[in-house]
LUMDRENLO-276013 format. One record per residue (C-alpha): x, y, z. Coordinates in steps of 0.1 Angstrom, whole numbers, padded with zeros to 4 digits, always signed. Example, Ala and Ser with C-alpha at 12.3 -4.5 7.8 and 13.67 -1.06 7.14 Angstrom:
BEGIN
+0123-0045+0078/+0137-0011+0071/
//
This chain:
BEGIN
+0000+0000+0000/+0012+0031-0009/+0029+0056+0017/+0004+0086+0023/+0029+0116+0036/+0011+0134+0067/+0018+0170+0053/-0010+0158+0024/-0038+0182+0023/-0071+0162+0036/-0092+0154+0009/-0126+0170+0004/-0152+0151-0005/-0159+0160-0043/-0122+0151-0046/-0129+0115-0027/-0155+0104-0045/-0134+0111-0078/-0103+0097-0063/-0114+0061-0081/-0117+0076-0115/-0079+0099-0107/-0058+0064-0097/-0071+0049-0126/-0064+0074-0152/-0026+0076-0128/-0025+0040-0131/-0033+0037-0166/-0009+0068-0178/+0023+0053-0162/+0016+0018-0173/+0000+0019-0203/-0026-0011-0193/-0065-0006-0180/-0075-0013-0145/-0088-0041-0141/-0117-0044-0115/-0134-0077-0102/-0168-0093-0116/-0169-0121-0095/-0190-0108-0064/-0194-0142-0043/-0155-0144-0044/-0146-0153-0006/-0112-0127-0010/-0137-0100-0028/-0162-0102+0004/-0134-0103+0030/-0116-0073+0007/-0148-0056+0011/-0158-0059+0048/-0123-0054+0058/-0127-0020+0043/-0159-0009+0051/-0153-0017+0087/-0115+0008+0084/-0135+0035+0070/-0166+0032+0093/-0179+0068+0095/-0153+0082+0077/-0162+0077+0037/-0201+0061+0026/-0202+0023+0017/-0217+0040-0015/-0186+0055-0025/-0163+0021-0016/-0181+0001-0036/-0175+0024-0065/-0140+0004-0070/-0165-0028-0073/-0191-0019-0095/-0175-0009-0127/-0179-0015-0164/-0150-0034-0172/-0157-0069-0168/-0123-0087-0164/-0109-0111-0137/-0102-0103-0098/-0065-0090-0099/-0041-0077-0070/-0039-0047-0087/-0075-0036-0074/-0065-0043-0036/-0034-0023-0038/-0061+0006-0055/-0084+0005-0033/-0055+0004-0004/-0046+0036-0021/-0083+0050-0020/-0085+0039+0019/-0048+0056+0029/-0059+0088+0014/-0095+0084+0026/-0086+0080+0065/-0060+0113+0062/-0095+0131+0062/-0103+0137+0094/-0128+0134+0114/-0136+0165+0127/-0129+0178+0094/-0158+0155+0079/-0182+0168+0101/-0174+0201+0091/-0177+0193+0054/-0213+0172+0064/-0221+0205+0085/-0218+0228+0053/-0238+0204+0030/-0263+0205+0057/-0271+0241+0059/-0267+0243+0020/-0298+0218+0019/-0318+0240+0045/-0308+0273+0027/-0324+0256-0009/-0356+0251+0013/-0358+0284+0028/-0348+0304-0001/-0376+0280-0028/-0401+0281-0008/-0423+0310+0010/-0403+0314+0037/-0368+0332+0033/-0386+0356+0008/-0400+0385+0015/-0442+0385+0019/-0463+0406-0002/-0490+0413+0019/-0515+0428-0013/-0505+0396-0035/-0494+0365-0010/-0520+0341-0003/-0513+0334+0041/-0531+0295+0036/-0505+0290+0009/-0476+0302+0032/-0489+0280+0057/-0487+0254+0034/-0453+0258+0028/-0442+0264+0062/-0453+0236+0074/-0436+0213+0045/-0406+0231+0057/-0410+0223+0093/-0411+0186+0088/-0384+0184+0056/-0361+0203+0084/-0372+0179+0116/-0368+0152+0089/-0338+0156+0075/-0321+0162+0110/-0334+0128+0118/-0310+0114+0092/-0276+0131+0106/-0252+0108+0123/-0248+0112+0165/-0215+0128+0156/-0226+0152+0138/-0254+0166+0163/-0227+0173+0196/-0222+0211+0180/-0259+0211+0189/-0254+0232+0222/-0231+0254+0199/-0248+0287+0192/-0226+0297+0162/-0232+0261+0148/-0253+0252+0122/-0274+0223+0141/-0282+0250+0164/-0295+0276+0140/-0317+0249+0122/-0327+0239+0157/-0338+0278+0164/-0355+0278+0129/-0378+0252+0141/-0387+0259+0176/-0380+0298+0181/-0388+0310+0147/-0416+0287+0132/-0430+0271+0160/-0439+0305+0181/-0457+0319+0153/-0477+0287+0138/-0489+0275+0173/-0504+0308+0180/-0519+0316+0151/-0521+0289+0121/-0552+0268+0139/-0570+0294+0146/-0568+0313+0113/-0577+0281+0097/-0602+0270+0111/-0618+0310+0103/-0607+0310+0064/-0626+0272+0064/-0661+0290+0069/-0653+0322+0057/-0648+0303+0025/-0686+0292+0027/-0696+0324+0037/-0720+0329+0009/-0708+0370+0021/-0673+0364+0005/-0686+0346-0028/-0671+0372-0053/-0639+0381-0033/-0603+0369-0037/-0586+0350-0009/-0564+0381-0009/-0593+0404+0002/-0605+0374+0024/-0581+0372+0045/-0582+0408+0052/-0612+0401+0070/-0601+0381+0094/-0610+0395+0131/-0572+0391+0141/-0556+0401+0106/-0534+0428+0120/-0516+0414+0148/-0516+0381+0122/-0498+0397+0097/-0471+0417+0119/-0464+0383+0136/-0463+0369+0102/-0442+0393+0089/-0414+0394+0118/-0414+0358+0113/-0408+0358+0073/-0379+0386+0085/-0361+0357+0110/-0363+0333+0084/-0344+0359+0060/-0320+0370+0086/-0317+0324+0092/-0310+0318+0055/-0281+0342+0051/-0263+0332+0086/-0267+0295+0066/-0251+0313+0031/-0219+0324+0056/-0217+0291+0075/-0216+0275+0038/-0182+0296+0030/
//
């Protein structure tokens, strides 16, 4: 296996899940032959190659991305050559760090919440003459439980920066329970449940929902809440575009 010097800058991850495709065009340059790659999966040495490295890069690089080196096109024996690349792949794959992965996992994470806020009608500013308040609902609450459900997914590791108020994990955490939460437990029932009859009210039959929800008894003190809460989510999503940098 080839020496990996400890002065090598870590490896991001766009560059590791490329690194396959790099040795072979390395390995193919200097030697003038094409990598081979195994076909025979039931091979006893392929499935001890393959558990022995899963279980050195354990929560380091995905199984996904290992398994790149067996899954290939070229359909040509099992040959020591693929060890020694793959040895290669795992040398350079455990110089990135751990911290440093969570890092990297930390600013893919707040580049998927930033999408969510800035597409949907949350992290852009409301139009109160033109913006429809049942369809921002709508959206805030498909943005409360993609959030709470994609936080589900994140490894252990990844969630100890949790009690870290500069952190990413925190700020999403905020997003949820001091930004959205406040705002649609005090008012999203109850306007609801008013817009459901108003919309039978044979009274608002020719009106748009736009001048509908204008007559809501609480409409004021709706909208400013609304409002300051649209402003947090702005304020959120660029703190997310920094944290990305």
């Amino acid at each position: 296996m080839s020496t990996i010097s400890k002065q090598r800058k870590p490896y991001s991850l766009e560059k590791l899940n490329n690194l396959r495709e790099n040795v072979r065009e390395a390995f193919e340059a200097s030697r003038g032959e094409e990598l081979q790659t195994p076909n025979n999966k039931n091979s006893v040495y392929y499935s001890d190659l393959k558990n022995d490295i899963l279980l050195k890069t354990k929560n380091i690089i995905s199984e996904g991305t290992l398994l790149k080196f067996f899954h290939d096109d070229v359909n040509r024996s099992y040959q020591l050559i693929t060890i020694l690349t793959i040895e290669e792949y795992v040398s350079k794959s455990l110089s990135y760090t751990k911290s440093e992965a969570i890092e990297e996992n930390a600013k893919q994470f707040a580049n998927r919440i930033y999408i969510e806020l800035k597409t949907r009608k949350a992290a852009i500013p409301i139009d109160e003459n033109n913006d429809i308040i049942e369809e921002i609902y709508n959206s805030w609450y498909k943005l409360f439980c993609v959030i709470r459900d994609d936080l589900k997914t994140l490894p252990v590791s990844d969630l100890k920066d949790i009690d870290n108020s500069e952190s990413v994990m925190s700020l999403t955490i905020k997003i949820l329970n001091e930004i959205l939460r406040p705002h649609l437990t005090e008012h999203q029932s109850k306007f609801r449940s008013w817009l459901e009859k108003a919309k039978q009210n044979p009274e608002y039959k020719n009106i748009t929902l736009q001048e509908l929800q204008k007559e809501y008894p609480d409409y004021k003190a709706l909208m400013k809440s609304l409002k300051e809460t649209n402003q947090m989510l702005i304020d959120s999503a660029k703190k997310l575009c920094e944290m990305m940098k």
